[in-house]
C-alpha positions as CSV (number, residue, x, y, z in Angstrom):
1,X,-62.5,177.5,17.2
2,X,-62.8,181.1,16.2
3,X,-60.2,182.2,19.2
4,X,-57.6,179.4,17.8
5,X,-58.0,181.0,14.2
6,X,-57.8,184.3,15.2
7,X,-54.7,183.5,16.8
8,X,-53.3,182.0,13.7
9,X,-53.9,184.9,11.6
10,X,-53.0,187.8,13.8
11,X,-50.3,186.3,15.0
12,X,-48.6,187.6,11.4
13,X,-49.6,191.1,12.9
14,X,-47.7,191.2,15.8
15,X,-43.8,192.2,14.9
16,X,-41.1,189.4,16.0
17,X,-37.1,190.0,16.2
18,X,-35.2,191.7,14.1
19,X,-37.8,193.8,13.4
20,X,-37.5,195.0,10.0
21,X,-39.0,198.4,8.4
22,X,-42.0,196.9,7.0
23,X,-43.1,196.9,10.5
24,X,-44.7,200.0,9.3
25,X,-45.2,199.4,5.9
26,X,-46.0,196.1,6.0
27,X,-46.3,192.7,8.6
28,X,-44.6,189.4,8.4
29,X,-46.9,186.5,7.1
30,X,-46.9,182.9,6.8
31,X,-50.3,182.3,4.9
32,X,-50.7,179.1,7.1
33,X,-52.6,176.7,6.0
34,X,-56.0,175.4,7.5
35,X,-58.3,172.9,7.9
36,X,-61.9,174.0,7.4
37,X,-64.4,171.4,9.3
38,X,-67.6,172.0,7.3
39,X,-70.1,170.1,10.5
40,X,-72.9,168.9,9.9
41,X,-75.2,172.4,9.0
42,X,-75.3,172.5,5.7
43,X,-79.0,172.6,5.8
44,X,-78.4,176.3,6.2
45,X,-75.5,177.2,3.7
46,X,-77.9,179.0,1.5
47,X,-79.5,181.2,4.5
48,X,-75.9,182.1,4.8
49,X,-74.8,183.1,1.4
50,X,-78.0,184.7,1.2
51,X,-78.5,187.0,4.6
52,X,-74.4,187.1,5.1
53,X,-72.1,186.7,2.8
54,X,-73.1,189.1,0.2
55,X,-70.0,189.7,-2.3
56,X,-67.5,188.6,0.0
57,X,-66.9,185.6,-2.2
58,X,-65.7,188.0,-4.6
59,X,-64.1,190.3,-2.4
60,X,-61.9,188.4,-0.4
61,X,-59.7,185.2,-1.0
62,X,-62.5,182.5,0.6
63,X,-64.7,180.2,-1.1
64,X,-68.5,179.7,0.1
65,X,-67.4,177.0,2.2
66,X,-64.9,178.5,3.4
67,X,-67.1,181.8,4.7
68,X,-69.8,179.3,6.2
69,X,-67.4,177.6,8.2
70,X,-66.0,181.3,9.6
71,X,-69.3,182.0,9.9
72,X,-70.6,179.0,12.2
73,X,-67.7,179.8,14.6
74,X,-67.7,184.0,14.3
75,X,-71.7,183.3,15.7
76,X,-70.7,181.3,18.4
77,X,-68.0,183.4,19.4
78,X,-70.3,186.8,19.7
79,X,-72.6,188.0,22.2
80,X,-75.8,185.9,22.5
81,X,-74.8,184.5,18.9
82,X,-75.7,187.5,17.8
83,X,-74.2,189.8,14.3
84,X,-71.0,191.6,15.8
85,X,-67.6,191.6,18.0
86,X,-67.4,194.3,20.4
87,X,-64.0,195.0,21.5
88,X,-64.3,193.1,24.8
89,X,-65.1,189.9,22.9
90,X,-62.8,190.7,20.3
91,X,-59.7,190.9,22.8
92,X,-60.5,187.5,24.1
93,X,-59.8,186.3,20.8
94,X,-56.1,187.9,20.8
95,X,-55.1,186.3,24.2
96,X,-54.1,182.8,23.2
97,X,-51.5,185.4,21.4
98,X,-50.7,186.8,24.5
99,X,-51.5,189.9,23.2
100,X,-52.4,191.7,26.9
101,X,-51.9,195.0,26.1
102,X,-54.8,197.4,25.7
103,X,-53.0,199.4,23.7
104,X,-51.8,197.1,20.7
105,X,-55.5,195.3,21.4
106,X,-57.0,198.6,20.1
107,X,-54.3,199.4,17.5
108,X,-55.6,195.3,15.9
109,X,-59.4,196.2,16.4
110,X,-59.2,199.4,14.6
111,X,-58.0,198.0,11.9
112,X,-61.0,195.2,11.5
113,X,-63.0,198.0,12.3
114,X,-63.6,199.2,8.8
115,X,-66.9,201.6,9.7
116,X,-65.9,202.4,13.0
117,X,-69.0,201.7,14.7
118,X,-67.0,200.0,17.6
119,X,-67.6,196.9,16.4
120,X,-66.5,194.2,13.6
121,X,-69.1,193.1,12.1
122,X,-69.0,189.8,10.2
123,X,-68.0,191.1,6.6
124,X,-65.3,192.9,8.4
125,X,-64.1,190.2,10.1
126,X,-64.1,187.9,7.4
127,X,-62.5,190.8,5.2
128,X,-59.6,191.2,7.9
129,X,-58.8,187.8,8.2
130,X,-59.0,187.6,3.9
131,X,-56.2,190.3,3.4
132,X,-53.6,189.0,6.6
133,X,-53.4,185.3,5.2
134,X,-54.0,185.4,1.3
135,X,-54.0,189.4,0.8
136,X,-51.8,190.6,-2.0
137,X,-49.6,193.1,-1.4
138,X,-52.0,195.6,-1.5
139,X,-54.3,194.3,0.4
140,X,-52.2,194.2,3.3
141,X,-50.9,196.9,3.4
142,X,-54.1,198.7,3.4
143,X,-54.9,196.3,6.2
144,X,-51.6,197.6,8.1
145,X,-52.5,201.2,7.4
146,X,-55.5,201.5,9.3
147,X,-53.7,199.7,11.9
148,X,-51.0,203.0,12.5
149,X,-54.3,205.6,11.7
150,X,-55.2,205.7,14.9
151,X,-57.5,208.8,14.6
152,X,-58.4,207.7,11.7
153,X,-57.9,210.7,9.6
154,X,-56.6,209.0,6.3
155,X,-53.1,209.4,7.0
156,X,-50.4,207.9,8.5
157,X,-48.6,210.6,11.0
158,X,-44.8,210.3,12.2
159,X,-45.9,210.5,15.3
160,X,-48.5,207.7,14.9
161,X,-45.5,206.0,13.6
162,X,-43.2,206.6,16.4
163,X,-46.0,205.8,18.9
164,X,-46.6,202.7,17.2
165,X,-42.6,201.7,17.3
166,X,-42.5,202.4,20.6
167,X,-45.6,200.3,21.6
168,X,-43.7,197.2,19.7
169,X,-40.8,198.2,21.6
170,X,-42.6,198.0,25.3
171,X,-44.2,194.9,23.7
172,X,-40.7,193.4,23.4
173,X,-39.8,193.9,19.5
174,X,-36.2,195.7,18.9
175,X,-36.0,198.4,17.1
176,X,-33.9,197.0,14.5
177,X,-34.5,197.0,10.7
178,X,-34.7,194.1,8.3
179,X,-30.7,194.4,7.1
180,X,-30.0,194.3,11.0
181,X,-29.6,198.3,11.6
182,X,-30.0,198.8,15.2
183,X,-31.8,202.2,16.7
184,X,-31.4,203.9,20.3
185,X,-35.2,205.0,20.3
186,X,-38.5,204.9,18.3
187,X,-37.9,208.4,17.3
188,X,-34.8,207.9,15.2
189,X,-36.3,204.8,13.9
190,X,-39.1,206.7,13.0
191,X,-36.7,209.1,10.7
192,X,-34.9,206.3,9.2
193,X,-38.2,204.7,7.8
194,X,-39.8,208.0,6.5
195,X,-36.0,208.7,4.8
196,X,-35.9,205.1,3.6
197,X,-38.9,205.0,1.7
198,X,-38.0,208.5,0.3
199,X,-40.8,210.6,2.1
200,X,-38.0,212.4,4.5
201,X,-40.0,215.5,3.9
202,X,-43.2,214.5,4.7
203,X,-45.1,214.9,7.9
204,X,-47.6,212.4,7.3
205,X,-48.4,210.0,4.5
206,X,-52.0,209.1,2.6
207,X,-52.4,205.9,2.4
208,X,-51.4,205.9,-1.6
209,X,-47.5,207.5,-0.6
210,X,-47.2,204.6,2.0
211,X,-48.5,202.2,-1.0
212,X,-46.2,203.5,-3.3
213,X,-43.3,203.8,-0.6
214,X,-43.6,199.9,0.7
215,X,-44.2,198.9,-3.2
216,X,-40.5,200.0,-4.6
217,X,-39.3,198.3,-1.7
218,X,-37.3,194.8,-1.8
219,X,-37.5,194.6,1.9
220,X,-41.3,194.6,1.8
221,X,-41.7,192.3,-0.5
222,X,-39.3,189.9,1.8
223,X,-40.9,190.9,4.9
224,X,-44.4,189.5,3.3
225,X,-43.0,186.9,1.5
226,X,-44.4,187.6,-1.5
C-alpha cells in the first residue's frame, strides 16, 4: 500500500517531456486524488496522534485520519515495523516508478531526508508526501530545493544544477524548456535557467533567490498547476 502511494506522489517528481524550466525551480503535479481505507484499528488512533503525529496535523495538508492511515502502512513498510525508512527500503518504494537509478534514488531520499540522519523518519515522510500533492507553492518548492542541494550546504550550485539536468537527461527527459526551447547540453540549459529567472550573475542561489526567482515566474506557476 505504501509502495503504490509512494509511486503516486513521486511520480510528480520525476520530469516528463518537454521538460520545462521549472524542472529546477519547481516539479509538475497532479494533486491526485485518493482513497484513504481507514481498516479496522481504530482502537489505536489515539496512541497515534499521541506518540506520532505531533503537529503534523497542523503542519501539513492531512487530517488525523488521514496520517493514521499513512501511518498503518509507513509501519508495515519499514524494517521490523519499526520508526524509519533507510534508503534501501525507501528505494523499493520508487521502483513501481521505475525509478532504477541510484543516482536520482538519492537525489528523492535527500529531499525526505529533512535531518539527514540517513533515514526518513515518519514526520518526514508524511511531511514530503504533504508538500508534493497539496503543498503550495512554497512548499514545494522548498521540497524541490533540497532535492538539487546535494551537499546540502543551503544553496543551490550551477553545477548541482547542471548535474541534475544531465541526470534527467540520461534518465530520458529532453532538455527542452516549457515554451519548447531546445538545448544541445545540460550546460547551456543550465545558463538559460540562471539567465531566465534573472540570477545570470550568480554562482549559486539560497534557497530564498530560487523562491523569489520560481515566484515571478508564469511558467512555474503552469508547470505546478497552481
Amino acid at each position: 500500500l505504501l509502495a503504490s502511494q509512494v509511486s503516486k506522489e513521486v511520480n510528480s517528481l520525476t520530469p516528463k517531456p518537454p521538460s520545462p524550466p521549472s524542472q529546477f525551480f519547481c516539479f509538475s503535479s497532479s494533486h491526485p486524488s485518493r482513497s484513504w481505507e481507514m481498516g479496522n484499528g481504530n482502537s489505536n488512533a489515539a496512541k497515534f496522534r499521541k506518540v506520532e503525529f505531533g503537529t503534523l496535523p497542523q503542519t501539513t495538508h492531512y487530517n488525523e485520519a488521514d496520517l493514521i492511515d499513512l501511518y498503518r502502512s509507513f509501519r508495515k513498510d519499514a524494517p521490523q515495523g519499526g520508526s524509519v525508512l533507510h534508503r534501501k527500503d525507501f528505494v523499493e518504494l520508487l521502483k513501481p516508478l521505475n525509478i532504477l537509478d541510484p543516482d536520482l534514488q538519492l537525489m528523492i531520499f535527500n529531499s525526505f531526508d529533512v535531518e539527514q540522519k540517513g533515514v526518513i523518519g515518519f514526520d518526514e515522510f508524511a511531511s514530503g508526501l504533504s508538500a508534493i500533492t497539496r503543498g503550495n507553492l512554497e512548499e514545494k518548492l522548498n521540497f524541490v530545493f533540497r532535492m538539487y542541494d546535494q551537499d546540502r550546504d543551503g544553496f543551490v550550485s550551477r553545477k548541482e544544477l547542471q548535474d541534475a539536468l544531465e541526470l534527467f537527461q540520461r534518465n530520458g527527459s529532453p532538455l527542452v524548456s516549457h515554451s519548447g526551447k531546445t538545448f544541445d547540453s545540460a550546460q547551456r540549459y543550465c545558463e538559460y535557467l540562471f539567465e531566465e529567472f534573472g540570477f545570470e550573475t550568480k554562482s549559486k542561489l539560497s534557497l530564498a533567490e530560487y523562491i523569489e526567482g520560481a515566484s515571478r515566474n508564469e511558467e512555474v506557476f503552469l508547470a505546478l498547476d497552481l
